[in-house]
C-alpha positions as CSV (number, residue, x, y, z in Angstrom):
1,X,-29.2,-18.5,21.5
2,X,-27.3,-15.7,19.2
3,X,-27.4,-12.4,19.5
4,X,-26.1,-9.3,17.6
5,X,-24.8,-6.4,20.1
6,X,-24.9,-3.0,19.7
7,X,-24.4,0.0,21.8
8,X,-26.7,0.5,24.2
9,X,-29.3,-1.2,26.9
10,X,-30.5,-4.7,25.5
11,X,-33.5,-6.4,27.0
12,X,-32.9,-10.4,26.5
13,X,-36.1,-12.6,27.5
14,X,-35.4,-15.9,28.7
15,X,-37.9,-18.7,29.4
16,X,-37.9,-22.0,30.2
17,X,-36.0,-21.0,33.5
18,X,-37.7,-21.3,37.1
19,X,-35.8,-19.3,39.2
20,X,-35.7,-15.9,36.8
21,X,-39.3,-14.6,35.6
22,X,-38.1,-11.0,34.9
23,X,-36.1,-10.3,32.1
24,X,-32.1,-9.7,32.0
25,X,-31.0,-6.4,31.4
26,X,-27.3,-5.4,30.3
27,X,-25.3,-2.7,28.9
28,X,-23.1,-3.3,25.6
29,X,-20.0,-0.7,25.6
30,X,-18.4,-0.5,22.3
31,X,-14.7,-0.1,22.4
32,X,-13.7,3.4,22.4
33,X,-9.9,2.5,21.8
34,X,-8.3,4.6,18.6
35,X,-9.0,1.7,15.1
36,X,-7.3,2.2,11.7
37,X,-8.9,-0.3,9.2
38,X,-7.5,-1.2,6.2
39,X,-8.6,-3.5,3.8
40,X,-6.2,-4.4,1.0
41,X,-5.3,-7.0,-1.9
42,X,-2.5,-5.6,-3.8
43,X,-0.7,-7.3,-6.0
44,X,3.2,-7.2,-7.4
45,X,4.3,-4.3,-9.7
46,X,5.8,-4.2,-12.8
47,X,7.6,-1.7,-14.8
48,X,10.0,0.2,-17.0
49,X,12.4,2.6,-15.2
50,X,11.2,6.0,-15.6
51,X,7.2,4.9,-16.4
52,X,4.8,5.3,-13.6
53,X,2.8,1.5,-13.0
54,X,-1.0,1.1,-13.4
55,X,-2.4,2.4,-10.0
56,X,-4.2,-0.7,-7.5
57,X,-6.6,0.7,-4.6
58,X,-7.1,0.2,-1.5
59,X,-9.1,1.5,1.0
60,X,-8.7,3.1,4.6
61,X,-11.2,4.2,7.5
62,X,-11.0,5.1,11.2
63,X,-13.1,5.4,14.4
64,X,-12.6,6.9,18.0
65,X,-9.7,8.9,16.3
66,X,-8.3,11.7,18.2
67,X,-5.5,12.6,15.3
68,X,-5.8,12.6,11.4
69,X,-4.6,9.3,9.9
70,X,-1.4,9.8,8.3
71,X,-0.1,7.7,4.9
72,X,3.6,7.2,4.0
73,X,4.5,5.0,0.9
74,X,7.8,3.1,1.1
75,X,10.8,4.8,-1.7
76,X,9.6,4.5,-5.4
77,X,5.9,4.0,-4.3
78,X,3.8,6.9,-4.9
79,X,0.3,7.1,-3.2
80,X,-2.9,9.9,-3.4
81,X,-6.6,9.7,-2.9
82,X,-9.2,11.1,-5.6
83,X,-8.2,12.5,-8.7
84,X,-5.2,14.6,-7.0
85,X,-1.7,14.2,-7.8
86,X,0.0,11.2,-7.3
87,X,3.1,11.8,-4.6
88,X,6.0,10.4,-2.7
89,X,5.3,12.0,0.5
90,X,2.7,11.4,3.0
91,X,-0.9,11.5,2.5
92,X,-3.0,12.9,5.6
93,X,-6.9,12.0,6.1
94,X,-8.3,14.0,8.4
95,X,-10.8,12.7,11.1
96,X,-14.0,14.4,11.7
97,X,-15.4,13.7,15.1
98,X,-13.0,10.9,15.4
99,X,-14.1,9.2,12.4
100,X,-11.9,8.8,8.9
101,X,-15.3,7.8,6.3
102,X,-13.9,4.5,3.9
103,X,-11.3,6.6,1.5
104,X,-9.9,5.0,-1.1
105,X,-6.1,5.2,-1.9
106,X,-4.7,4.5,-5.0
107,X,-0.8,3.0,-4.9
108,X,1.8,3.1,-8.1
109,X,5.1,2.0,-8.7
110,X,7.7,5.1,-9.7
111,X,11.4,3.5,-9.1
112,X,14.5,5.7,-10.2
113,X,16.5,2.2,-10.6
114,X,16.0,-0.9,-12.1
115,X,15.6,-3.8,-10.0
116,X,13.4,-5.2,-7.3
117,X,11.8,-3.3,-4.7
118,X,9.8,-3.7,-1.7
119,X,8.5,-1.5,1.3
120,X,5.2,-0.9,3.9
121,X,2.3,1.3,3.1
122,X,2.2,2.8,6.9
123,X,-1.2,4.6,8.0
124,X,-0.5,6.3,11.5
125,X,-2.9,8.1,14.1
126,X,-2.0,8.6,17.8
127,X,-2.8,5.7,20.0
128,X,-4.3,3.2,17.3
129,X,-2.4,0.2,15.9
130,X,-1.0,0.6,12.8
131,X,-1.9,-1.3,10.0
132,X,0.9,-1.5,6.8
133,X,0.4,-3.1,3.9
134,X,3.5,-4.9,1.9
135,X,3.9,-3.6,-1.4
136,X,6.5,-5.0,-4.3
137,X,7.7,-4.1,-7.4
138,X,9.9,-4.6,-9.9
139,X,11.9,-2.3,-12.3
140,X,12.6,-3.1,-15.9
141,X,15.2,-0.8,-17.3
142,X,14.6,1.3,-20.1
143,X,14.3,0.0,-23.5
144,X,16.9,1.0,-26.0
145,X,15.8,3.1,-28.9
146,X,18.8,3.8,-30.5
147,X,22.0,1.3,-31.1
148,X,25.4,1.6,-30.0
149,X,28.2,1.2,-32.0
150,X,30.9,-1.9,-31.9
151,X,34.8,-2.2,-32.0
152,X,36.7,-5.1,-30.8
153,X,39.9,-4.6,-29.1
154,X,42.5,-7.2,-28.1
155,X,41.6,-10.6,-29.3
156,X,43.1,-13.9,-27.8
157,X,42.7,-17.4,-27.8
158,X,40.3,-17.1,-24.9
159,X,38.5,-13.4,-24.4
160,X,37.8,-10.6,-26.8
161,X,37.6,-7.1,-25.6
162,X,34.5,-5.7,-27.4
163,X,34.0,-1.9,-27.1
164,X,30.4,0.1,-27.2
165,X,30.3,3.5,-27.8
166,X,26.5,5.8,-28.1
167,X,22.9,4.5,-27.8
168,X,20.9,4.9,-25.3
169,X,19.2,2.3,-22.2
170,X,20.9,0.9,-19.2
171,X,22.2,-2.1,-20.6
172,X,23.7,-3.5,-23.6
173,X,23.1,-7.1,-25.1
174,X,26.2,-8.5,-27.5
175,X,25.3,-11.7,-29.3
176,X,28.7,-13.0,-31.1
């Protein structure tokens, strides 16, 4: 047969057996241990140096909590809840009777290099596990908008010393 606990005192009738007429009592305790819960499906970042990356979500709840769940994104991830501010540093969600209600977080990509990048979402409260979610992303540098200019240098049967001097962007690409 199935059956679908809850808390409390069940009553379970059982026929079809000789030797019990009455039925069988028992008491269902739910687990009172400290439970972060997150529930995720984030995908890669992508974007420019210096440009914030369209946000993802996720979201976080707790039970039997006997401290506020705290949020810390990895370096170059920024994280917030709601319409606040989006930030580098820890995000606290405060328990109410032990309980953090489903909260969704929003997650962005805000690297200071170019490059790859990747780092764990932690969300910590005293005596639960803690859950971390994998995050990546990948920085483009910035796009040129103005051109450098070219000399060439010392030029031999086998190099050429090419010279750049303004512009702007990390890089510079020399097609020949």
């Amino acid at each position: 047969f199935f059956f679908q606990a809850e808390d409390g005192i069940r009553d379970i009738g059982v026929t079809g057996v000789q030797t019990c007429a009455l039925p069988i009592s028992f008491t269902i305790n739910a687990s009172t241990n400290p439970l972060i819960t997150v529930s995720s499906s984030l995908t890669s970042f992508t974007t420019l140096v210096g440009t914030p990356s369209t946000s993802q979500s996720y979201t976080v709840s707790g039970s039997n909590l006997t401290t506020d769940i705290t949020i810390t994104p990895p370096a170059g991830f920024e994280i917030r809840t709601g319409a606040n501010a989006f930030s580098s540093s820890p995000l606290v969600l405060t328990a109410s009777g032990g309980v953090v209600t489903a909260t969704t977080v929003d997650v962005r990509f805000n690297p200071a290099a170019s490059g790859s990048s990747t780092g764990v979402i932690s969300h910590v409260s005293s005596g639960a596990t803690t859950p971390s979610i994998t995050v990546t992303g990948f920085a483009l540098a910035a796009e040129p908008t103005s051109s450098s200019a070219i000399t060439f240098g010392t030029v031999t049967g086998n190099s050429i010393v090419v010279n750049t001097s303004g512009g702007n962007g990390a890089s510079r690409i020399i097609v020949i």
